[in-house]
MIDRENSE-45802 format. One line per 8 residues: number of its first residue (from 1); their letters; for each residue x negated, y negated, z negated of N, C-alpha, C. Coordinates in nm, 4 decimals. Layout:
// MIDRENSE-45802
NUM	a	X:Y:Z:X:Y:Z:X:Y:Z ~ ... $
//
This chain:
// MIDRENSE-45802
1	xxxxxxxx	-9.8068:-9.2997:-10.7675:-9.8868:-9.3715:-10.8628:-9.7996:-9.4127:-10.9794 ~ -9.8799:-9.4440:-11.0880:-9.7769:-9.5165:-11.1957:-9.8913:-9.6244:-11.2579 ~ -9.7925:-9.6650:-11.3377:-9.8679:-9.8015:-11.3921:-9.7768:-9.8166:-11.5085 ~ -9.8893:-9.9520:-11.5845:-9.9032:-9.8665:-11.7103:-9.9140:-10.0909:-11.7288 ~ -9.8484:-10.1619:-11.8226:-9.8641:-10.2819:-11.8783:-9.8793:-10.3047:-11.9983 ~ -9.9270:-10.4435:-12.0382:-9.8821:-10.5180:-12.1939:-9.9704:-10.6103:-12.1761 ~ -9.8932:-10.7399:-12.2261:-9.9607:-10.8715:-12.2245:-10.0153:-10.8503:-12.3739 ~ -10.1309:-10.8652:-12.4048:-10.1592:-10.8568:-12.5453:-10.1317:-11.0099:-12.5822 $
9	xxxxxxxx	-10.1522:-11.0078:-12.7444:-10.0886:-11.1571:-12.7802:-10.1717:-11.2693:-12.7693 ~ -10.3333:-11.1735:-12.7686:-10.4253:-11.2938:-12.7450:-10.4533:-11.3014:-12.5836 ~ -10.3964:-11.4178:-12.5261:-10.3587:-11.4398:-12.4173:-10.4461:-11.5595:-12.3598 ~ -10.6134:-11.5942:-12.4389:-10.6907:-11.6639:-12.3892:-10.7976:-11.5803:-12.3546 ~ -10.7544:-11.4566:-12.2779:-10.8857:-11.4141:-12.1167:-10.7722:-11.3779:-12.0266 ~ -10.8448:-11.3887:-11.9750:-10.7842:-11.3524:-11.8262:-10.7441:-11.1976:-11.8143 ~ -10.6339:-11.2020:-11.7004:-10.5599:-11.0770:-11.6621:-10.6573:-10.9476:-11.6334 ~ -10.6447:-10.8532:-11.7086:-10.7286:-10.7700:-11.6803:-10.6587:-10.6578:-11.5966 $
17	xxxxxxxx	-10.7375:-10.5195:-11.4977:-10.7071:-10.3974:-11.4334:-10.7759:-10.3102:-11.4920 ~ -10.7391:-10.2039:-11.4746:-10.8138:-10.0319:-11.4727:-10.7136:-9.9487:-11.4080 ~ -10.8186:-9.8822:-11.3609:-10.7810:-9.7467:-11.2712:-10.8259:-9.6265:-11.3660 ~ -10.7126:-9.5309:-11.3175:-10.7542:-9.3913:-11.3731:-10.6846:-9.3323:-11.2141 ~ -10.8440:-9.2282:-11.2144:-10.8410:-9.1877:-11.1001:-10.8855:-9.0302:-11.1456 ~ -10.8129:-8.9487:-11.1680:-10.8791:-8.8245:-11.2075:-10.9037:-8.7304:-11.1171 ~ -11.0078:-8.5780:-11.1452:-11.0410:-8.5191:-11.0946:-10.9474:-8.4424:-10.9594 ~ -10.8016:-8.4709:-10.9923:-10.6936:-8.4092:-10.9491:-10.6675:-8.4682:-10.7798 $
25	xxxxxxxx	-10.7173:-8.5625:-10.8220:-10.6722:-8.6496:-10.6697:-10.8277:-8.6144:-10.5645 ~ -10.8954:-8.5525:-10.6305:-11.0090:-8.5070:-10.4953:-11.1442:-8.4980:-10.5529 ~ -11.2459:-8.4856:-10.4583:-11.4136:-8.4410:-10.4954:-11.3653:-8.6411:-10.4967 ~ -11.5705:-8.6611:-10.5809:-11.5916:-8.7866:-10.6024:-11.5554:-8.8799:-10.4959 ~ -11.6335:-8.8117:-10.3706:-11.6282:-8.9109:-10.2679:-11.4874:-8.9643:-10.2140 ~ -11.3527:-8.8786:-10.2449:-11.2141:-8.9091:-10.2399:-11.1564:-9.0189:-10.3366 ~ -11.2439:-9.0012:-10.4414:-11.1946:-9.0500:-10.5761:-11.2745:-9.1858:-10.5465 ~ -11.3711:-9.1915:-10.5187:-11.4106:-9.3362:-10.5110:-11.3653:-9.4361:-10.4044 $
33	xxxxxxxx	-11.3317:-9.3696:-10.2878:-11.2665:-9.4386:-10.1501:-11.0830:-9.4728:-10.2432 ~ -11.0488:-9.3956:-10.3170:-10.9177:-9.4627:-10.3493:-10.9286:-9.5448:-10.4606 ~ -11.0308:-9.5022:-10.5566:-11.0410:-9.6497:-10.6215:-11.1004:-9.7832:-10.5691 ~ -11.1760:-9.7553:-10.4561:-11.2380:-9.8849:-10.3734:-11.1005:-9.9590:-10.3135 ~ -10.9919:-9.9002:-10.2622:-10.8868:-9.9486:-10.2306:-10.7750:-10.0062:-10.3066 ~ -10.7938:-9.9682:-10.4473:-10.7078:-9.9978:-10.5289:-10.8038:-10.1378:-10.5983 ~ -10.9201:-10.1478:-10.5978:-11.0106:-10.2323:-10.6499:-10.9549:-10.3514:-10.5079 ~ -10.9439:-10.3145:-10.4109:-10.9263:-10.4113:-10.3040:-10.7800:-10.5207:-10.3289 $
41	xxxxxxxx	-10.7018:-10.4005:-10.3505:-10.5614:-10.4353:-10.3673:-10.5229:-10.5237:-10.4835 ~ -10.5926:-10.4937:-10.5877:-10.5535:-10.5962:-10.6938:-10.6857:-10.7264:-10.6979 ~ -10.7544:-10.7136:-10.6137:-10.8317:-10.8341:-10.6301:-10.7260:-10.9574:-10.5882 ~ -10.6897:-10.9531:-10.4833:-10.6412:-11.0288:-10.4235:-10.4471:-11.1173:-10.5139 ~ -10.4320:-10.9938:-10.5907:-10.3300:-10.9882:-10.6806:-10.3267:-11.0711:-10.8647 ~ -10.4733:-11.0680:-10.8670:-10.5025:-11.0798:-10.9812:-10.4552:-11.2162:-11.0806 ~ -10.4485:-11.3065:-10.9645:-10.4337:-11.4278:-10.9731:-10.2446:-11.4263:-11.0326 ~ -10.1727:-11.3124:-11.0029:-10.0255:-11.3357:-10.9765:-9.9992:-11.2306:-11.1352 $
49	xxxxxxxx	-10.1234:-11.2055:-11.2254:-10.0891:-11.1510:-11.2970:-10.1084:-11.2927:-11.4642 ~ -9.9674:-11.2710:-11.5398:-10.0235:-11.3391:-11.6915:-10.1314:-11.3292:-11.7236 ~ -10.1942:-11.4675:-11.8045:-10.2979:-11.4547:-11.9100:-10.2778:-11.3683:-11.9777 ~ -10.4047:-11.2952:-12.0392:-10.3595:-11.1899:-12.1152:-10.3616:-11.0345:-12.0662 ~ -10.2724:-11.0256:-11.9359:-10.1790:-10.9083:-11.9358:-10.3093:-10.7994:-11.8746 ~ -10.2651:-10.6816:-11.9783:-10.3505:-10.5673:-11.9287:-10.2430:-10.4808:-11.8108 ~ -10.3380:-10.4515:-11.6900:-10.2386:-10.3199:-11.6139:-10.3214:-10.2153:-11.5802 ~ -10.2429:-10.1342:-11.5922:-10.3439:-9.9843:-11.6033:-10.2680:-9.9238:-11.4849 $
57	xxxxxxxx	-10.3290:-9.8989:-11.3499:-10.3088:-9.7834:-11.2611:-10.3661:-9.6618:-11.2479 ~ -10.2380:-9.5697:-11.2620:-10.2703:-9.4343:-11.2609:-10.2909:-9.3601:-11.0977 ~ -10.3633:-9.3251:-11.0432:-10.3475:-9.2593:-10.9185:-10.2802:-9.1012:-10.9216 ~ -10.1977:-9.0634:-10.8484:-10.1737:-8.9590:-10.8127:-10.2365:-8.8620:-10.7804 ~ -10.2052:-8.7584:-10.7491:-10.2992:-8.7111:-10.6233:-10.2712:-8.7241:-10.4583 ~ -10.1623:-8.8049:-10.4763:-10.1053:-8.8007:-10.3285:-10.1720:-8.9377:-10.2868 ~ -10.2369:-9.0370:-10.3640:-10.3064:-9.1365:-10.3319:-10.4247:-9.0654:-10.1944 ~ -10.4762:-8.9838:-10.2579:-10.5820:-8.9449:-10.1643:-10.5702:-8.9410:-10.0021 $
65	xxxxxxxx	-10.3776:-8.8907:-9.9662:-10.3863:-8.9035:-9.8727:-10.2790:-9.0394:-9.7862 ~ -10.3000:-9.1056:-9.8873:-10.2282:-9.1941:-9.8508:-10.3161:-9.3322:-9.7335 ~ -10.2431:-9.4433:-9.6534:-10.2872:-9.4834:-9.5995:-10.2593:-9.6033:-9.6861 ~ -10.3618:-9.7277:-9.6384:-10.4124:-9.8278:-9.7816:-10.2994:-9.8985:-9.7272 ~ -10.1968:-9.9338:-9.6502:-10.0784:-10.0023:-9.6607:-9.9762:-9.9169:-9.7376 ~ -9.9827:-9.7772:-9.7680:-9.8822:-9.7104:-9.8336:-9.9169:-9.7738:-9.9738 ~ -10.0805:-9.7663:-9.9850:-10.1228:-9.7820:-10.1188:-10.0819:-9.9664:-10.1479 ~ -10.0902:-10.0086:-10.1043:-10.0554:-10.1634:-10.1195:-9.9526:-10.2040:-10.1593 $
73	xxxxxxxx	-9.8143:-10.1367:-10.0798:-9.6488:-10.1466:-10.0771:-9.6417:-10.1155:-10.2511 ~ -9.6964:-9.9848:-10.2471:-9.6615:-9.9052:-10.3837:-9.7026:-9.9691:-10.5079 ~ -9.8448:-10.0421:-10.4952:-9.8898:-10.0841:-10.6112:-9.8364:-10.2281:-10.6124 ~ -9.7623:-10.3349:-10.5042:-9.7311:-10.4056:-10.4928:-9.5938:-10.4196:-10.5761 ~ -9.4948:-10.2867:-10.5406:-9.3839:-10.2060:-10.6172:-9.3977:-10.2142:-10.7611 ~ -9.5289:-10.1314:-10.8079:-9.5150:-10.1348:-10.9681:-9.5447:-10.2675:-11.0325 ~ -9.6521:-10.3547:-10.9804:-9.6071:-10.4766:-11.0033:-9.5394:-10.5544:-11.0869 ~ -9.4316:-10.5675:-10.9447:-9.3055:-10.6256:-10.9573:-9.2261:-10.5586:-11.0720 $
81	xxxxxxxx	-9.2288:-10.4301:-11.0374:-9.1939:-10.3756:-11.1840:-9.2382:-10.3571:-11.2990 ~ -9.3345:-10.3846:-11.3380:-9.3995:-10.3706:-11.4417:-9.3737:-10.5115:-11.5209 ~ -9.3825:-10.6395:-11.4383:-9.3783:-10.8024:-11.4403:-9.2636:-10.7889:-11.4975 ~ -9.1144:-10.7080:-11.4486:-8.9735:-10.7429:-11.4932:-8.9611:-10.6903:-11.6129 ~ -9.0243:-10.5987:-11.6333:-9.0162:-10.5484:-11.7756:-9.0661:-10.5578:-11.9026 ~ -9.1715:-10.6272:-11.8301:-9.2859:-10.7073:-11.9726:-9.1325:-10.8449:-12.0069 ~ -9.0891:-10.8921:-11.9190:-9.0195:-11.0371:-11.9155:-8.9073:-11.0120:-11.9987 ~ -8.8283:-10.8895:-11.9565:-8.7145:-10.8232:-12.0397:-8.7143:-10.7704:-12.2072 $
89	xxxxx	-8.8764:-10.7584:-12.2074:-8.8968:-10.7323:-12.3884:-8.9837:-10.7961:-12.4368 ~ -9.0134:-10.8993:-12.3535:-9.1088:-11.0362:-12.4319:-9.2504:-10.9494:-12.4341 ~ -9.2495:-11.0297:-12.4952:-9.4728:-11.0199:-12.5523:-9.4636:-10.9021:-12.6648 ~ -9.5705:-10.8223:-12.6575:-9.5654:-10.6691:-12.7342:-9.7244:-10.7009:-12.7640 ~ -9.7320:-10.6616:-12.8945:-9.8609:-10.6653:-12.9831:-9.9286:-10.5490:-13.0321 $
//
């Protein structure tokens, strides 16, 4: 997976997500069971993200066969990384 940040500058709404889940990672019914899981995963996350901050997850195609604790660790991973790097170049407009 990859992921994708930026706190925009207007930082009075709340943390927003999107998924991009393309044709590559499976028929619909694949594609919607991994975005239902990725919809799962950052609900619970959402709260741990800046005012403001947009994050964009990209799915793989290896999402499809992944198990939703692989998917959790990983998106838990970019995260953290995504968080250190917004912090390292400040606020981007």
């Amino acid at each position: 997976m990859m992921a994708h940040s930026l706190i925009d500058s207007d930082d009075s709404h709340a943390a927003r997500v999107g998924f991009i889940v393309s044709k590559a990672v499976g028929n619909a019914v694949v594609r919607n069971r991994v975005k239902r899981r990725l919809r799962e995963i950052m609900r619970v996350r959402l709260d741990s993200l800046a005012p403001g901050a947009l994050f964009v997850v990209r799915a793989l195609p290896q999402a499809a066969e992944a198990e939703f604790a692989q998917l959790e660790s990983e998106v838990t991973m970019l995260m953290d990384k995504a968080q250190k790097k917004l912090e390292s170049r400040g606020r981007r407009t």
